[in-house]
C-alpha positions as CSV (number, residue, x, y, z in Angstrom):
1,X,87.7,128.9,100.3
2,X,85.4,126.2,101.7
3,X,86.7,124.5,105.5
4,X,85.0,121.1,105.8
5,X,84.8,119.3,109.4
6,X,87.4,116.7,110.5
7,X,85.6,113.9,111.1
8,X,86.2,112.3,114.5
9,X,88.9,114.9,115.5
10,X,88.0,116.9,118.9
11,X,89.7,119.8,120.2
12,X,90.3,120.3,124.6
13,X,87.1,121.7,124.9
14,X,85.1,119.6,123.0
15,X,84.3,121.9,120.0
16,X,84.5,120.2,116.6
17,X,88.0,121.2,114.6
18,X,88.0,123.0,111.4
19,X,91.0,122.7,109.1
20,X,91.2,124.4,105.3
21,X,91.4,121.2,103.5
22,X,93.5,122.2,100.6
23,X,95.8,123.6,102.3
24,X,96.1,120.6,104.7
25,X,96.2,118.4,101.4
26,X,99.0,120.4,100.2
27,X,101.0,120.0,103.8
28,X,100.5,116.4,103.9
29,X,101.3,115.9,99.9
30,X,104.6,117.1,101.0
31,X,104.8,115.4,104.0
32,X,104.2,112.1,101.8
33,X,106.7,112.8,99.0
34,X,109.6,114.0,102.4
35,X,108.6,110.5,104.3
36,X,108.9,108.5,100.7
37,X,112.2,110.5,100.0
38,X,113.8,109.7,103.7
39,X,112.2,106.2,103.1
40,X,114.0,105.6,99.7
41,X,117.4,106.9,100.6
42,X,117.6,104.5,103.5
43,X,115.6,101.5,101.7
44,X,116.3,101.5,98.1
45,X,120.5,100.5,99.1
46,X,119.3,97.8,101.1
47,X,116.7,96.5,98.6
48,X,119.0,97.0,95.5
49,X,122.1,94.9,97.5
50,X,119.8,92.3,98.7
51,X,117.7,91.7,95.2
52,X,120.8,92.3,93.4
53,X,121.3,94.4,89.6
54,X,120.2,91.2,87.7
55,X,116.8,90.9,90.0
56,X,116.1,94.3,90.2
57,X,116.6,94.5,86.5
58,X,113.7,91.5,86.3
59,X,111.3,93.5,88.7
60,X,111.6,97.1,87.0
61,X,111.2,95.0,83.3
62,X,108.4,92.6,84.5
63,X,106.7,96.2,86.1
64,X,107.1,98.5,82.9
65,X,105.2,95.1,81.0
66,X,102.3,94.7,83.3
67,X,101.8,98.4,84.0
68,X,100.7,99.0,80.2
69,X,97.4,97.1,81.7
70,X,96.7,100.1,83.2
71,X,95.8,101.4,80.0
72,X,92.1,99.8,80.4
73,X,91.1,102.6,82.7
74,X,90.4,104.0,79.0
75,X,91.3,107.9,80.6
76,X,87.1,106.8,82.3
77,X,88.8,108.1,86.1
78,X,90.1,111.7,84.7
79,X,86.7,112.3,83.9
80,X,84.8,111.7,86.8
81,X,85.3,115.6,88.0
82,X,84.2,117.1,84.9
83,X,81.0,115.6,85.3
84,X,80.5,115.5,89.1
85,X,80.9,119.4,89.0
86,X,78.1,119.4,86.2
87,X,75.7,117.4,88.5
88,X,76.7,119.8,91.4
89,X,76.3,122.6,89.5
90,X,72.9,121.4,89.0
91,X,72.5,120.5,92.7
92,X,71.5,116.9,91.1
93,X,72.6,114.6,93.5
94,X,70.2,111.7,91.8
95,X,73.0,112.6,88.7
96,X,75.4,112.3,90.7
97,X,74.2,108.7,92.2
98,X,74.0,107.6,88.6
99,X,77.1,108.6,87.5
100,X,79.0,106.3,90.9
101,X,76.8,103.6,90.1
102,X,78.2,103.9,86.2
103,X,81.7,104.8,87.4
104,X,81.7,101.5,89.6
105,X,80.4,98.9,87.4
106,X,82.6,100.2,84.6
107,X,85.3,100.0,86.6
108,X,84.8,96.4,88.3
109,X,84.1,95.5,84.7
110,X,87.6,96.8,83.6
111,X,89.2,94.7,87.1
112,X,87.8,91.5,85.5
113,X,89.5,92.2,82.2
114,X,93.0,93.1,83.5
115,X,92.9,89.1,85.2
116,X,92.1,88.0,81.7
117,X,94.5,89.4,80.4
118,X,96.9,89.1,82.8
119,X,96.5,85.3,82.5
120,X,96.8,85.8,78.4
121,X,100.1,87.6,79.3
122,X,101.4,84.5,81.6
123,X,100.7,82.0,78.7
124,X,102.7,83.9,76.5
125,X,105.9,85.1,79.1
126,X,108.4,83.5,76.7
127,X,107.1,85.3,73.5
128,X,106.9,88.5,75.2
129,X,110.3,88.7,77.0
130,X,112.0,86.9,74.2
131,X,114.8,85.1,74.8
132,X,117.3,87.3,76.7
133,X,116.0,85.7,80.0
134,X,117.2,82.6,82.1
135,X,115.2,79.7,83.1
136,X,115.2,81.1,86.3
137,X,114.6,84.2,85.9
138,X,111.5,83.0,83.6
139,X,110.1,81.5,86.6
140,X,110.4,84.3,88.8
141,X,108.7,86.8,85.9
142,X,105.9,84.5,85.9
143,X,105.1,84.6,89.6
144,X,105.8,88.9,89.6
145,X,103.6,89.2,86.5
146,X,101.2,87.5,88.3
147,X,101.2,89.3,91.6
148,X,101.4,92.6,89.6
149,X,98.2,91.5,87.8
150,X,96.2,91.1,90.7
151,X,97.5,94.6,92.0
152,X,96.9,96.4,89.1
153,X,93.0,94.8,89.2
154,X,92.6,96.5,92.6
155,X,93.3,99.8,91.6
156,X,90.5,99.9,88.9
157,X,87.6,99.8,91.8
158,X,89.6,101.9,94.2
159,X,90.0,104.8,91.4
160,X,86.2,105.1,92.0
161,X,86.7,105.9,95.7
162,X,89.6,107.8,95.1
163,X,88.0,110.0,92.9
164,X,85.0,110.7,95.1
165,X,86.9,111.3,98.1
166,X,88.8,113.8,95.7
167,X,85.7,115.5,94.7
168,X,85.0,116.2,98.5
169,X,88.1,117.5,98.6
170,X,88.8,115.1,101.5
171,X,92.6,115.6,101.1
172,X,93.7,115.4,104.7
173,X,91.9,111.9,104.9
174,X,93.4,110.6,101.0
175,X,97.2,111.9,101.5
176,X,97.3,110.7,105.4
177,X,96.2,107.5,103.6
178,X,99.1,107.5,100.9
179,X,101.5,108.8,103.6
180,X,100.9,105.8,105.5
181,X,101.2,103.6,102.7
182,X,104.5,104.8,101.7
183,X,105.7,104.2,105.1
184,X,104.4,101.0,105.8
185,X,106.0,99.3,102.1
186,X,109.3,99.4,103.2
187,X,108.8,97.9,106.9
188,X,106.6,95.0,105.7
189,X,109.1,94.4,102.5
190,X,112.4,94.8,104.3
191,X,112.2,91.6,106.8
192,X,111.1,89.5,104.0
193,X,113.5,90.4,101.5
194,X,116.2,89.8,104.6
195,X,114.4,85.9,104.8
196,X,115.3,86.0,100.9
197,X,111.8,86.4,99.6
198,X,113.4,88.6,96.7
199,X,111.3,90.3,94.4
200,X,108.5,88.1,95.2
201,X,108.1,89.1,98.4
202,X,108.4,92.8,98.0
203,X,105.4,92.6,95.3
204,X,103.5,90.2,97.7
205,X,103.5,93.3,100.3
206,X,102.9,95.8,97.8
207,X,99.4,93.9,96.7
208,X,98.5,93.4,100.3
209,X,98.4,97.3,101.0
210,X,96.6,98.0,97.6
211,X,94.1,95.5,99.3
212,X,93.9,97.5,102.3
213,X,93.5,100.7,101.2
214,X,90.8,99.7,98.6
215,X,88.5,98.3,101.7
216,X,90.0,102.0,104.0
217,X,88.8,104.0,101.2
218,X,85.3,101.8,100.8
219,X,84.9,102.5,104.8
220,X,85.2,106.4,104.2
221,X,83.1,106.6,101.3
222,X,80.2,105.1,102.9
223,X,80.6,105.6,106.6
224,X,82.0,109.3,106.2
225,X,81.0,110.9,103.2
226,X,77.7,108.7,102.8
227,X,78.2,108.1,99.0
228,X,75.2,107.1,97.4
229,X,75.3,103.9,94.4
230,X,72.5,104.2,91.9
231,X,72.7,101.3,89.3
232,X,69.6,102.0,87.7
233,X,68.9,104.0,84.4
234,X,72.3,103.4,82.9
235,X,72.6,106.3,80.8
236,X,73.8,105.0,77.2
237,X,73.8,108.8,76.2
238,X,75.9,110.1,79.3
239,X,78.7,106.9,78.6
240,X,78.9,107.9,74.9
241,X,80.2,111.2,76.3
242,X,82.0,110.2,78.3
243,X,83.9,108.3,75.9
244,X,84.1,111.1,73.5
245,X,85.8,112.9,76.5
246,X,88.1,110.6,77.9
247,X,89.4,109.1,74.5
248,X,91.9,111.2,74.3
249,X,92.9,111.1,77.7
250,X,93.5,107.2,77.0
251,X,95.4,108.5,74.2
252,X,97.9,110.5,76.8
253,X,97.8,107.5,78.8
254,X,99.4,105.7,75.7
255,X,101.9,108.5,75.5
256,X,103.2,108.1,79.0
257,X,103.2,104.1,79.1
258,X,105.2,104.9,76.0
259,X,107.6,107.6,77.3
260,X,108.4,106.2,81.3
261,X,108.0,102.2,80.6
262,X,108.9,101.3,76.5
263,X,112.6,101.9,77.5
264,X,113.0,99.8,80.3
265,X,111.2,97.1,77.6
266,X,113.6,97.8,74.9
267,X,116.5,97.8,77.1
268,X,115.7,94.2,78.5
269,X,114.9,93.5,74.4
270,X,117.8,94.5,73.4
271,X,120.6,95.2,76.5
272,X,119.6,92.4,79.5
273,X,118.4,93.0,82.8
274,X,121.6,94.6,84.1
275,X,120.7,97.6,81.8
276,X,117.1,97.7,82.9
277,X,118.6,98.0,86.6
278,X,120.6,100.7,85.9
279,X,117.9,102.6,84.0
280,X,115.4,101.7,86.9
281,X,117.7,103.8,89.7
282,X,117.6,106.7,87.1
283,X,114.0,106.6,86.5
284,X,113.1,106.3,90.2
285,X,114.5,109.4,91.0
286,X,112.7,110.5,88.1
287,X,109.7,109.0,89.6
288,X,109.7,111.0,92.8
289,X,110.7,114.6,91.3
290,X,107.5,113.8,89.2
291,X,105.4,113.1,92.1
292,X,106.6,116.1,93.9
293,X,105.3,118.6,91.3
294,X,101.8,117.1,91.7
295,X,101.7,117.3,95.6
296,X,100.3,121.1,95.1
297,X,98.9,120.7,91.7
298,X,96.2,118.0,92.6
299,X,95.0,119.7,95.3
300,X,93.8,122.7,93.0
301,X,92.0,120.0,90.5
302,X,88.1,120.4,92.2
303,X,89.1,124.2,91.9
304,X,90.0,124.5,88.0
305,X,86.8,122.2,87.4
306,X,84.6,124.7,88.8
307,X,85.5,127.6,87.7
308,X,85.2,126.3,84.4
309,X,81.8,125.2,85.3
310,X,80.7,128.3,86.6
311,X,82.3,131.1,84.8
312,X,85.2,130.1,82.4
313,X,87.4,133.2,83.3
314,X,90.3,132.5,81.3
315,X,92.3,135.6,82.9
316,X,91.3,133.7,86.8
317,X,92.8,130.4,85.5
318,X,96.0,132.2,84.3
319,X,96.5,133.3,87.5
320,X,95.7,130.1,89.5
321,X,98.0,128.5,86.2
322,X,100.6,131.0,87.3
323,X,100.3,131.0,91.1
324,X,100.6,126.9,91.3
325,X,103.7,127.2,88.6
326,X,105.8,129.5,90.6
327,X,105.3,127.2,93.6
328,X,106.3,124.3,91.5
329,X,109.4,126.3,90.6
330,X,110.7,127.5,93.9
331,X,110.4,123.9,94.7
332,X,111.5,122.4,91.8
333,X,114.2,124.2,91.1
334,X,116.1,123.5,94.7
335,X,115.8,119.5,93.7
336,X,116.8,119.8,90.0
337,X,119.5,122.6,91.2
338,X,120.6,120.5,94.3
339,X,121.2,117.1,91.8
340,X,122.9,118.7,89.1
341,X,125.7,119.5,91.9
342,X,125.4,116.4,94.5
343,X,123.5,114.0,92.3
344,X,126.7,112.2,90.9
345,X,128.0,111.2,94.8
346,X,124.5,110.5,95.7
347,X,123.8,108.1,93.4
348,X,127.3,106.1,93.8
349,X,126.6,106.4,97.6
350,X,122.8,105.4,97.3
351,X,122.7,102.9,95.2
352,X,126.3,101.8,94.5
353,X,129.2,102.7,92.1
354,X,127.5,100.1,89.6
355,X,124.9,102.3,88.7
356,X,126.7,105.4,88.2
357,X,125.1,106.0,85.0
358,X,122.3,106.1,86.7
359,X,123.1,110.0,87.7
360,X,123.1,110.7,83.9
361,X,120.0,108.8,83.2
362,X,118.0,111.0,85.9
363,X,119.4,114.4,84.7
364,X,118.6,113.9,81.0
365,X,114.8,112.5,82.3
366,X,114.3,115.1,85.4
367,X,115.6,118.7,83.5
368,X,113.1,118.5,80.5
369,X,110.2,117.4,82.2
370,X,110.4,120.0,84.7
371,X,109.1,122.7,82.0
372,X,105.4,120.1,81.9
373,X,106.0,120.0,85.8
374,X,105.5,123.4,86.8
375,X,102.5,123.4,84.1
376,X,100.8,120.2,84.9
377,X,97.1,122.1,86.3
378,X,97.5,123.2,82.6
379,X,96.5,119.5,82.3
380,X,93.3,119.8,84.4
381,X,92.1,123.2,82.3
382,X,92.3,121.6,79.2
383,X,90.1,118.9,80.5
384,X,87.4,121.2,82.3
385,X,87.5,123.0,79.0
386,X,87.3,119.3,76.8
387,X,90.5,120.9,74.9
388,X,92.7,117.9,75.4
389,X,92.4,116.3,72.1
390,X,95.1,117.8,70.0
391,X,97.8,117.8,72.8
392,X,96.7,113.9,73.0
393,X,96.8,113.4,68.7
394,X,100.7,115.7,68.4
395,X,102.2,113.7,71.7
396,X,101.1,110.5,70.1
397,X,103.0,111.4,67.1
398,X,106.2,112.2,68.9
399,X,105.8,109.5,71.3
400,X,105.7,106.8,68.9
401,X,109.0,109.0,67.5
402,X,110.4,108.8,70.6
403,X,110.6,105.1,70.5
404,X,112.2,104.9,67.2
405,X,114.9,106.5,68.1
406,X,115.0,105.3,70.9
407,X,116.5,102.0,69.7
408,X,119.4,103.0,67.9
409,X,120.0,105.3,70.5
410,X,120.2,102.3,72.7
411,X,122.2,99.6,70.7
412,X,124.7,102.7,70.4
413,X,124.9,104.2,74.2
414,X,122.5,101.6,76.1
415,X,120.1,102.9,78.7
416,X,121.8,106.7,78.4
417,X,120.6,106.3,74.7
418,X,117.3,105.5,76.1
419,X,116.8,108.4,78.5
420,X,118.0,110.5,75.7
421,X,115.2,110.1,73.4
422,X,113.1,110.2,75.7
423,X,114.5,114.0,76.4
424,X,114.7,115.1,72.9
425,X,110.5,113.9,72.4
426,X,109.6,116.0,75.9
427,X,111.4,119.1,74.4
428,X,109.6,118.5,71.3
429,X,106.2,117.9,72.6
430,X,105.7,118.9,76.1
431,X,107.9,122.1,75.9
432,X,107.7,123.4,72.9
433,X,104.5,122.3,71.1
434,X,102.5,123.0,75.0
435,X,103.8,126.4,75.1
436,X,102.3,127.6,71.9
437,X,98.9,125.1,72.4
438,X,98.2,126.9,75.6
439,X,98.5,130.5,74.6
440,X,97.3,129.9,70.9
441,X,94.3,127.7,72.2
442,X,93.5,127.1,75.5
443,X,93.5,131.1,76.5
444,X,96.0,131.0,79.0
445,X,98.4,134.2,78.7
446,X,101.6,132.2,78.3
447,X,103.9,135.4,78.6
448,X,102.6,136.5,81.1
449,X,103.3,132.8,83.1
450,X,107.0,133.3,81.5
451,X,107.4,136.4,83.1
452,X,106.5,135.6,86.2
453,X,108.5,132.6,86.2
454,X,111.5,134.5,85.3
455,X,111.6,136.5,88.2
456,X,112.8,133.0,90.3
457,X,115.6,132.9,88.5
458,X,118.0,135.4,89.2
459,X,117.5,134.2,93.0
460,X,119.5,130.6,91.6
461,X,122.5,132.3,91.1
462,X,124.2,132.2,94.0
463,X,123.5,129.1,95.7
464,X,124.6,127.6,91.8
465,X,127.9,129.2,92.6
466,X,128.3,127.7,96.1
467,X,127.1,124.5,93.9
468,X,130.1,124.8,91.3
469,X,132.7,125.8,94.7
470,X,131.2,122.7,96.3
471,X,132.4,120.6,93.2
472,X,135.5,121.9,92.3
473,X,136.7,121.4,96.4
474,X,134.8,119.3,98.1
475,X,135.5,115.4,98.3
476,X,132.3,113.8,99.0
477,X,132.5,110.8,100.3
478,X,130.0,110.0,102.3
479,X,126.5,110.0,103.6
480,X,126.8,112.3,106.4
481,X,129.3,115.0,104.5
482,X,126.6,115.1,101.4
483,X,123.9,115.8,103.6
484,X,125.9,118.6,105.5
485,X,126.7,119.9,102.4
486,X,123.3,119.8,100.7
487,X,121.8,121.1,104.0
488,X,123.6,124.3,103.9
489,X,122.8,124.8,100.2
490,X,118.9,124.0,101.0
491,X,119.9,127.1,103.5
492,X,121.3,129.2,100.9
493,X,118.8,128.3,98.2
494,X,116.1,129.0,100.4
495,X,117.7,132.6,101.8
496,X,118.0,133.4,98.2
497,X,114.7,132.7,97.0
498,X,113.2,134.4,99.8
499,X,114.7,137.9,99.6
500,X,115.2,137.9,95.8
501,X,112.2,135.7,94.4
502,X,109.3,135.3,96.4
503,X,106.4,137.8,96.3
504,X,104.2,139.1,99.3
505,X,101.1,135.9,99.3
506,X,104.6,133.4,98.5
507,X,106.8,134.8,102.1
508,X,103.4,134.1,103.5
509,X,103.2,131.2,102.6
510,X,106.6,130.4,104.2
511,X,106.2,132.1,107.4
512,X,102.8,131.2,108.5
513,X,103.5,127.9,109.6
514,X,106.6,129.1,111.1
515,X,104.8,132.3,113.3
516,X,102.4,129.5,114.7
517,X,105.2,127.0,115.4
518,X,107.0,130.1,117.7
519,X,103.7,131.1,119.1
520,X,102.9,128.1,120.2
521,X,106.6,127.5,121.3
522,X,106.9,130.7,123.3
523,X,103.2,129.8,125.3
């Protein structure tokens, strides 16, 4: 496993510091998701009583609309590893100067039309949110879509950087970076939302840090890393393959627009903005459980592309498939666990009594897409293997179904009937269909994952009991009771897993940090 230097990081006596970068990316991934956690449970209450259900409702609906401008990328960033490991492979590094200067042009190109049609979008507000807004709230939409536009346009060029720093496997510098960024939203938000800035000012603060990180990540590229920008040769051949490539990855980028943002548009199409609010507390907690799974996952994405380069060993990326999954579960399993039991006082506590649906909406999103969650690198191998097109063509297919469902679903239970379908299509398609695509296709030994897996489960069984005792007798009724409570079932949980789930290089995992903590505690 490769150590890369720190840059400007110096030790007492004066020798250069080496840290394992993965595993520092993994530390810090986690680190990010805890601080954004802490961060939501004390900001969110505060945001959603001073925005108010009706203008949260506007921001989450206004959001959902502009994010499906995302969808220019065209799938062009997921394939920047794939053919960065070819060109290292090669030791090209000409190639891979060609294929940043490519990369960056196509993607400042792709900026310039998000504005355009972003100012299409603002000339049409009225037609697109038909009429189940208020004057007011029109107004507002119009200034959020616009900020969001502007936002969204910054991401396209820093994709290019992110990707490169992610090819370096620079993760210390990349998730100190989104660590800080999650910290910083809510301190810069908070004061103006107290002057009564609203929405508008949240957004504001939101496009001011995409700003800054585009030029932070600009800075290490060149002054770090020394990234080299060849715009000459375009290679014609090299972008049609591209495309061939990443077409179907636009394709899955379809398919999630469609799964996490069409209901929050049908609801404010068909239910108002009061619904969308509600549905907006369940899907942000469905929002962070998602983003936890890919804190170790990401990490291992420069590693799946080259052993696929270098040797294909299907049995190796079982393994790695495997090894990251079981991790995923451990994890996984104490937040999905630890909600089904406190999740219904959280979210009355949290976010308010109002959006006690909310604790439905999140259980019916969060258990079924745990099964993709714990298989997400399967993702990446399909990619390094350019095997992703028939999971992109059959999720397509239940995606669309997903949405006509969905509506009758929600004209007859309103945003629980939207949360629903989206369930049944993630059983359909990412559980069910996945499992048989991966063993039947892709190579990866799918029983053999299974089995594995179900060795972490008997080690749920007691701290579910204590879960179901905690229920039945305890009266939760506040913050600091609940996080008692779900402290000692972290404790439990974590006991449990330990002696009756984790194997040898897992406990390792676990008490290596702690050994050096006491080491250094009993020096």
């Amino acid at each position: 496993m490769k150590h890369y230097e720190l840059d400007n990081l110096w030790n007492g006596g004066g020798k250069r510091v080496y840290i394992n970068q993965r595993k520092a990316g993994v530390i810090l991934s986690y680190a990010g998701q805890f601080a954004k956690i802490l961060i939501s449970i004390i900001y969110t209450p505060v945001m959603l009583r001073l925005l108010g259900q009706s203008e949260y409702g506007l921001y989450q609906l206004v959001y959902s609309v502009v994010s499906y401008l995302s969808l220019l990328s065209l799938g062009f960033s997921s394939s920047y590893m794939r053919f960065y490991s070819r060109y290292k492979a090669q030791k090209d590094e000409d190639g891979v100067a060609r294929l940043n200067g490519m990369f960056l042009l196509i993607f400042m190109s792709l900026s310039v039309v998000c504005i355009l049609c972003g100012c299409v979008m603002l000339r049409n507000i009225r037609a697109i949110f038909g009429s189940g807004l208020t004057d007011l709230e029109y107004s507002t939409a119009k200034v959020l879509m616009a900020l969001l536009v502007v936002n969204l346009a910054l991401t396209f060029p820093n994709s290019v950087f992110v990707c490169v720093i992610t090819a370096h496997e620079r993760f210390l510098f990349q998730k100190a970076l989104i660590l800080l960024q999650n910290i910083c939203n809510p301190l810069l938000a908070l004061p103006l939302l107290i002057m009564g800035y609203g929405s508008i000012g949240m957004v504001s603060v939101t496009t001011f840090l995409t700003l800054l990180v585009l030029f932070m990540n600009i800075y290490y590229s060149f002054q770090k890393l020394h990234i080299r920008f060849c715009f000459k040769g375009f290679q014609v051949g090299l972008l049609k393959e591209m495309w061939v490539f990443t077409f179907f990855i636009f394709i899955n980028q379809i398919i999630d627009q469609i799964n996490w943002s069409v209901d929050k548009f049908l609801l404010g199409r068909f239910a108002g903005t009061t619904a969308v609010a509600v549905y907006g507390v369940g899907g942000q907690i469905n929002s962070m459980y998602i983003e936890f799974s890919s804190s170790v996952s990401n990490v291992f994405v420069p590693k799946v592309n080259r052993i696929v380069a270098e040797s294909g060993n299907d049995r190796e990326l079982t393994k790695l498939f495997t090894k990251v999954g079981r991790i995923q579960f451990i994890i996984l399993g104490l937040i999905l666990s630890g909600f089904v039991f406190f999740g219904i006082p959280f979210v009355k506590i949290w976010a308010g009594s109002e959006y006690a649906e909310s604790y439905a909406i999140a259980l019916l999103l969060i258990a079924p897409v745990t099964v993709p969650l714990i298989q997400n690198l399967g993702i990446e191998i399909q990619r390094a293997k350019n095997m992703h097109k028939a999971r992109a063509i059959v999720y397509l297919f239940i995606a669309l179904a997903n949405v006509v469902i969905s509506i009758p679903l929600i004209k007859l239970m309103g945003p629980i009937g939207a949360a629903l379908g989206t369930a049944i299509s993630l059983i359909v398609g990412n559980i069910i269909f996945m499992n048989w695509y991966y063993h039947a296709r892709i190579g990866m030994n799918i029983f053999y994952f299974w089995r594995e897996i179900a060795m972490l489960i008997p080690p749920l069984i007691v701290p579910c009991v204590l879960g179901v005792v905690i229920m039945k007798f305890a009266n939760i009724t506040g913050l600091v009771r609940l996080g008692i409570l779900a402290i000692i079932y972290t404790i439990v949980y974590g006991i449990s897993m330990y002696l009756l789930g984790m194997n040898t290089e897992e406990k390792q995992l676990v008490m290596e940090p702690i050994k050096k903590v006491l080491r250094k505690w009993y020096k």
